[in-house]
Backbone as a ProteinNet text record, in pm:
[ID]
protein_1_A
[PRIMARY]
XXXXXXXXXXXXXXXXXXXXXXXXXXXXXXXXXXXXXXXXXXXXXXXXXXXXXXXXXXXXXXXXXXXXXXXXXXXXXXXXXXXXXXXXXXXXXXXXXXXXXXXXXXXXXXXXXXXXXXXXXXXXXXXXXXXXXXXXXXXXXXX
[TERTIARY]
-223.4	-332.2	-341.6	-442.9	-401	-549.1	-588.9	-685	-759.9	-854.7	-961.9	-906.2	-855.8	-797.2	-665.3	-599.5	-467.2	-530.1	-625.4	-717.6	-772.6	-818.3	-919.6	-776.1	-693.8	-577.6	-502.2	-501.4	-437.3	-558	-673.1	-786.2	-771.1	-810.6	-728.5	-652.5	-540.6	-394.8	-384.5	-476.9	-503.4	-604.3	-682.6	-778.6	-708.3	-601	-586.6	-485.1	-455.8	-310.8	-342.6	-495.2	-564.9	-575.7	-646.5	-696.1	-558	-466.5	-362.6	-298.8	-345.9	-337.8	-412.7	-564.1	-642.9	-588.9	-614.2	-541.1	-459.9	-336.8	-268.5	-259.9	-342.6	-337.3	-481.6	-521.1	-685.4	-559.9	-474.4	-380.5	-317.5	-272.6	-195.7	-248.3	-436.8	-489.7	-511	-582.9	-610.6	-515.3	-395.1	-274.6	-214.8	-257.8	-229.4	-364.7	-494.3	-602	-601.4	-501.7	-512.5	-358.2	-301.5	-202.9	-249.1	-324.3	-421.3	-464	-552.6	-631.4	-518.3	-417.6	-326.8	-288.5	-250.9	-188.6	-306.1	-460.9	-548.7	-544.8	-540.3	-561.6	-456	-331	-240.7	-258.7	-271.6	-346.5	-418.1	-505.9	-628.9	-515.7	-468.3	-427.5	-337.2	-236.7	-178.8	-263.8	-342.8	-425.4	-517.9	-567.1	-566.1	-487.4	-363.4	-250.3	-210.6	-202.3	-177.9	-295	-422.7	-513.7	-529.3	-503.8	-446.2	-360.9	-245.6	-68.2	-158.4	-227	-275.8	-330.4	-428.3	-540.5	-425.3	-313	-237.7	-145	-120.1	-8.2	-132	-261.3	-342.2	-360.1	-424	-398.2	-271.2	-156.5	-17.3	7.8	-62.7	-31.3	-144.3	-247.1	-374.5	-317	-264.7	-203.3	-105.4	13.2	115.9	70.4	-62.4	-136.7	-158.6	-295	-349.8	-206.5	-67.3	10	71.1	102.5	179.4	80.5	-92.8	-179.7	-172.9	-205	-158.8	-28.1	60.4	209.9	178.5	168.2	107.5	40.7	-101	-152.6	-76.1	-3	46.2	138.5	258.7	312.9	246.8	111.6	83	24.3	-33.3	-69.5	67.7	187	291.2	308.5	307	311.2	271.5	118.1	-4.2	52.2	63.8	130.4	227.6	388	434.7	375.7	328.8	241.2	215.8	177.1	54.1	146.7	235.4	287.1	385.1	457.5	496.7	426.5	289.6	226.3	177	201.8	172.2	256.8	389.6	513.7	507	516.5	520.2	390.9	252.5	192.6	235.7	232.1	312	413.5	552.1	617	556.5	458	387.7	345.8	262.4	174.5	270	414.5	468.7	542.6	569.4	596.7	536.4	418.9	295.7	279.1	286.1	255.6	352.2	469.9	614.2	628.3	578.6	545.4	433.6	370.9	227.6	274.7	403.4	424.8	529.4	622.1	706.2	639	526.6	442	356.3	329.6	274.2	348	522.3	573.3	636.1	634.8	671.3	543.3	445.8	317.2	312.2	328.1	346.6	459.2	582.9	700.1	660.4	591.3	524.8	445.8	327.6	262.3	327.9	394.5	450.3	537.5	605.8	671.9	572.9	501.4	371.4	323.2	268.8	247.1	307.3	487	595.7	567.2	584.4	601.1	480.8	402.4	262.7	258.1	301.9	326.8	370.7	547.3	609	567.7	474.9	373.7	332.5	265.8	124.5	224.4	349.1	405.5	465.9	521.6	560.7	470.7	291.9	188.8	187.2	165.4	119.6	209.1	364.6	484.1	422.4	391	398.3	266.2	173.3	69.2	39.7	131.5	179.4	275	342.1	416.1	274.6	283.4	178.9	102.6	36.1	-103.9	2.9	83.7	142	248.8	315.5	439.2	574.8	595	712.3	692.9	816.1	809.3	867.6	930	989.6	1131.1	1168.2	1284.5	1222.6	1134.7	1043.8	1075.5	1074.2	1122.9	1122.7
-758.7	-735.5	-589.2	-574.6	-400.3	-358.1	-169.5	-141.4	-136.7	-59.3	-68.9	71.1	160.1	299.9	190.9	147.5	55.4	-28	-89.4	-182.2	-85	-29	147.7	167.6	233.8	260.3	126.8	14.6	-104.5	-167.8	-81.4	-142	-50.6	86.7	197.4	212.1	185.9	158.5	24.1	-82.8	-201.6	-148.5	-75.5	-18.1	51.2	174.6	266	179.6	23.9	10.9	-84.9	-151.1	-236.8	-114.5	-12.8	106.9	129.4	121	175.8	81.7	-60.3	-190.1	-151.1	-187.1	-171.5	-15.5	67.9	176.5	169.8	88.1	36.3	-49.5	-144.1	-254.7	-181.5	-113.6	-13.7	52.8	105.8	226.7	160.8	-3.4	-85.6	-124.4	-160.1	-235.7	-145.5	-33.5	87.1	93.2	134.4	127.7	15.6	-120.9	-220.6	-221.4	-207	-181.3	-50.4	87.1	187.7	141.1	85.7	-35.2	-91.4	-190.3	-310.3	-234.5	-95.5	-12.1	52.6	102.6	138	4.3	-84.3	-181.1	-245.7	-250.6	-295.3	-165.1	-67.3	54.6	27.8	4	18.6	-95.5	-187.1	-324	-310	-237.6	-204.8	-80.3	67.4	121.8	19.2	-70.8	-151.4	-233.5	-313.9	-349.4	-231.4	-145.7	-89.2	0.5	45.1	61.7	-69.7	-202.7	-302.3	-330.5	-276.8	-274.6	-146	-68.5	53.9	44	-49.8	-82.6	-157.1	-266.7	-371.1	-326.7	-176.6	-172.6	-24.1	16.8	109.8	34.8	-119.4	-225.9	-265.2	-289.2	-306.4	-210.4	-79.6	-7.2	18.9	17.9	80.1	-61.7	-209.7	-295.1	-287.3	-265.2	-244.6	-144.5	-48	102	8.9	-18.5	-100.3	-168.9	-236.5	-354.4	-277.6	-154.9	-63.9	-39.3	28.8	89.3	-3.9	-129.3	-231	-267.3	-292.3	-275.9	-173.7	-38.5	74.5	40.4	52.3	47.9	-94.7	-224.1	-328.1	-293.3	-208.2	-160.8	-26.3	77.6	111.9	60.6	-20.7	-80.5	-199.9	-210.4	-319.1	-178.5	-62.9	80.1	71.3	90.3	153.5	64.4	-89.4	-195.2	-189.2	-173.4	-169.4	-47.5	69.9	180.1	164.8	117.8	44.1	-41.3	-148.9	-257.6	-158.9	-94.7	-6.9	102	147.4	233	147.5	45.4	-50.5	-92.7	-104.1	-156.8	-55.6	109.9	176.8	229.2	221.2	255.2	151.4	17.5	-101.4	-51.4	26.3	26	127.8	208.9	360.5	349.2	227.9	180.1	117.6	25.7	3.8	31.7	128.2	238.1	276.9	387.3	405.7	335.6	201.4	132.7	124.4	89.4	47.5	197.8	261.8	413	445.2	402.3	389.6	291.5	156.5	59.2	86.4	187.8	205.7	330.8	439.2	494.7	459.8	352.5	291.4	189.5	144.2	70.1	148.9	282.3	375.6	444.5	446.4	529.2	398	218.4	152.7	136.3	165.3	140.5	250.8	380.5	477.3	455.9	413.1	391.3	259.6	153.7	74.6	96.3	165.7	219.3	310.1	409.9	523.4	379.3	320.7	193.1	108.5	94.3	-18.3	125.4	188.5	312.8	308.6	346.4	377.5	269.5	103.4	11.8	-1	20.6	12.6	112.7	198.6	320.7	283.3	195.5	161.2	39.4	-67.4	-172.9	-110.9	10.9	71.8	112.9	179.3	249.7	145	-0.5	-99.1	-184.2	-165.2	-274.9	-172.4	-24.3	92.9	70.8	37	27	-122.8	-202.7	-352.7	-316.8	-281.6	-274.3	-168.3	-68	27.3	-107.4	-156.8	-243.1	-321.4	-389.3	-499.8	-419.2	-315.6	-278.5	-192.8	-128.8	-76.4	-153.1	-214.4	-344.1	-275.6	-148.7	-110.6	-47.2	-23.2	46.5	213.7	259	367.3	363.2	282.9	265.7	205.9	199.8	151.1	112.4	-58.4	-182.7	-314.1
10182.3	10096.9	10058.2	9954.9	9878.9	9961.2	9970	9995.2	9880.3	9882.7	9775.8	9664.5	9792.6	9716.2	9602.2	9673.2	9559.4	9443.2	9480.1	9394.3	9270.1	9320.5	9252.7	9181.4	9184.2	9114.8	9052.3	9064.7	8983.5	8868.4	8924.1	8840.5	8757.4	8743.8	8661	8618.5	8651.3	8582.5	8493.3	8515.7	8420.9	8310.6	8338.8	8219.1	8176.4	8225.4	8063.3	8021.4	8045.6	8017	7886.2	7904.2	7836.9	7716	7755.4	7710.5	7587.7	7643.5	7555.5	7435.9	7498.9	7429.5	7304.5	7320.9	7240.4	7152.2	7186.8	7103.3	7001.9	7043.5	6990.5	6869.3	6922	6815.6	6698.5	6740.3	6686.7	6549.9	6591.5	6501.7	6445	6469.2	6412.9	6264.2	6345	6269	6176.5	6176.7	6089.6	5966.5	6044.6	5981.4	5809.9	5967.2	5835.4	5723.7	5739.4	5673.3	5571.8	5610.8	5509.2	5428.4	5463.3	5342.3	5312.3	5354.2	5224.8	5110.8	5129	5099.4	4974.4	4992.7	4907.7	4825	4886.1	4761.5	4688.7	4753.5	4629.4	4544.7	4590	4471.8	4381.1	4420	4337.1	4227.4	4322.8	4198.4	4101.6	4161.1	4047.5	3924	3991.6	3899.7	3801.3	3869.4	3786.7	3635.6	3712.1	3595.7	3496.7	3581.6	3439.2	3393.3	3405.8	3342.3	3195	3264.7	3125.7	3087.2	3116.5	3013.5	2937.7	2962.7	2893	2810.5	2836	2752.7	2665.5	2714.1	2595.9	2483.9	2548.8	2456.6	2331	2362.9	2274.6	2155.6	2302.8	2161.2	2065.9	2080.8	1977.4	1885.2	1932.6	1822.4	1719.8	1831.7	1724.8	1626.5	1651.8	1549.8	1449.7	1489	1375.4	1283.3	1367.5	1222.6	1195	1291.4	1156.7	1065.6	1064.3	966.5	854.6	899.3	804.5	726	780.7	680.4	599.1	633.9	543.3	475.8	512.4	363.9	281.5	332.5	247.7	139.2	234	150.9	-22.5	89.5	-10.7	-135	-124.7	-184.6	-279.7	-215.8	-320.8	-423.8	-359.8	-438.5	-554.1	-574.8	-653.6	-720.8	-694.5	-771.6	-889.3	-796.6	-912.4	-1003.4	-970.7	-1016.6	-1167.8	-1175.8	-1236.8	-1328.3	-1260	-1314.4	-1451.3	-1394.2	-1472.4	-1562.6	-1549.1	-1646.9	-1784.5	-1759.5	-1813	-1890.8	-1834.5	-1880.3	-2029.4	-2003.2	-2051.2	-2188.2	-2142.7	-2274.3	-2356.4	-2284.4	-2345.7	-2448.5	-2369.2	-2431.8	-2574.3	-2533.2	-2659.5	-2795.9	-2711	-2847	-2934.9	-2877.8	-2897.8	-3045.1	-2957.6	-3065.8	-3194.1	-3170.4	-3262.8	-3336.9	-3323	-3390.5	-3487.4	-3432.5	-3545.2	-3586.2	-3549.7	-3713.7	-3762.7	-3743.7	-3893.4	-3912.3	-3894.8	-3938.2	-4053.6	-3992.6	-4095.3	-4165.3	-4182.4	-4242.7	-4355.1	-4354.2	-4426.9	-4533.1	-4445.7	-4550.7	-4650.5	-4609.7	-4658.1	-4792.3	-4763.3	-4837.4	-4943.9	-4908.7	-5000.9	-5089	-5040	-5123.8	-5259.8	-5204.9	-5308.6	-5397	-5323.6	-5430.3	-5521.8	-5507	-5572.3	-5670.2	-5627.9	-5717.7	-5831.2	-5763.2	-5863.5	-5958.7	-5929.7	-6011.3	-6080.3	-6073	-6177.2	-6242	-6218.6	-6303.7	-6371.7	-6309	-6443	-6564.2	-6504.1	-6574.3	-6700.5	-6676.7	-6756.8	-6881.2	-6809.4	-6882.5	-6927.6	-6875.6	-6975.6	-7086.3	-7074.5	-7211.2	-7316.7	-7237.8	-7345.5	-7423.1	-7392.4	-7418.3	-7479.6	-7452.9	-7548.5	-7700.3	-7697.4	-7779	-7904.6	-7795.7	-7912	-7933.1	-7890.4	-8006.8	-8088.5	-8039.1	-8206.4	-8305.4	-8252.6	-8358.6	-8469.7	-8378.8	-8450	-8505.8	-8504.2	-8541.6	-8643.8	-8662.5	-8793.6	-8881.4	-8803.5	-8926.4	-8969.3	-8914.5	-8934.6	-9033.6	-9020.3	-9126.1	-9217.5	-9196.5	-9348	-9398	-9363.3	-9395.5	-9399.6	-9285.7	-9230.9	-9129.9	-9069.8	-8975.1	-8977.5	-8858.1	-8871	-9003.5	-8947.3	-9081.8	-9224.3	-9240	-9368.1	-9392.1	-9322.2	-9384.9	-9374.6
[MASK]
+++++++++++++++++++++++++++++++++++++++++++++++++++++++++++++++++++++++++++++++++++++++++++++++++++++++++++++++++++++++++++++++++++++++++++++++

């Protein structure tokens, strides 16, 4: 059998040994608890990292949207541009033909008229002839 002094020392030597147990599994547990502690953080930084990614792929497609409306939009500008320029060009042409059509038309009306003119003179010149015959009963050749 043990004395009480051996007992006293196996009882002591079972406490710090428990003592060292607990310690142990205390630094273990700690341990595994300041890792939980890191990988929820990291979880969390993770998620909001791809809510961060999510919320930049939204913006950089909203600007790609805005610029292919932009772009869209200018190209129906030059579009319009053209159109326009086109029909401006066509009246343009227009204009001076009838511009050139009007003087082309003024210079035969002018040439007409100095021609009715002419022939109207010479009308006027051969009723005075027939009409000297007629009232004196000759003409230039008196006869």
């Amino acid at each position: 059998m043990l004395g009480k002094k051996e007992l006293k020392e196996l009882s002591n030597a079972t406490e710090e040994a428990l003592r060292n147990i607990f310690r142990s599994a205390l630094d273990d547990a700690e341990s595994a608890l300041g890792k939980v502690k890191t990988i929820t953080d990291l979880e969390k930084k993770i998620a909001s990292l791809e809510v961060e990614k999510d919320k930049r792929e939204w913006e950089y497609e909203r600007k790609e949207e805005e610029i292919d409306h932009r772009v869209g939009l200018e190209r129906k500008r030059q579009e319009q541009e053209i159109e326009l320029a086109k029909r401006d060009a066509i009246l343009t042409v227009k204009e001076e033909n009838m511009n050139a059509d009007r003087t082309r038309f003024e210079k035969e009306m002018t040439f007409i008229r100095e021609r009715f003119e002419k022939e109207v003179g010479y009308l006027k010149d051969i009723v005075t002839e027939v009409l000297d015959v007629v009232k004196g009963g000759g003409g230039k050749d008196g006869g």
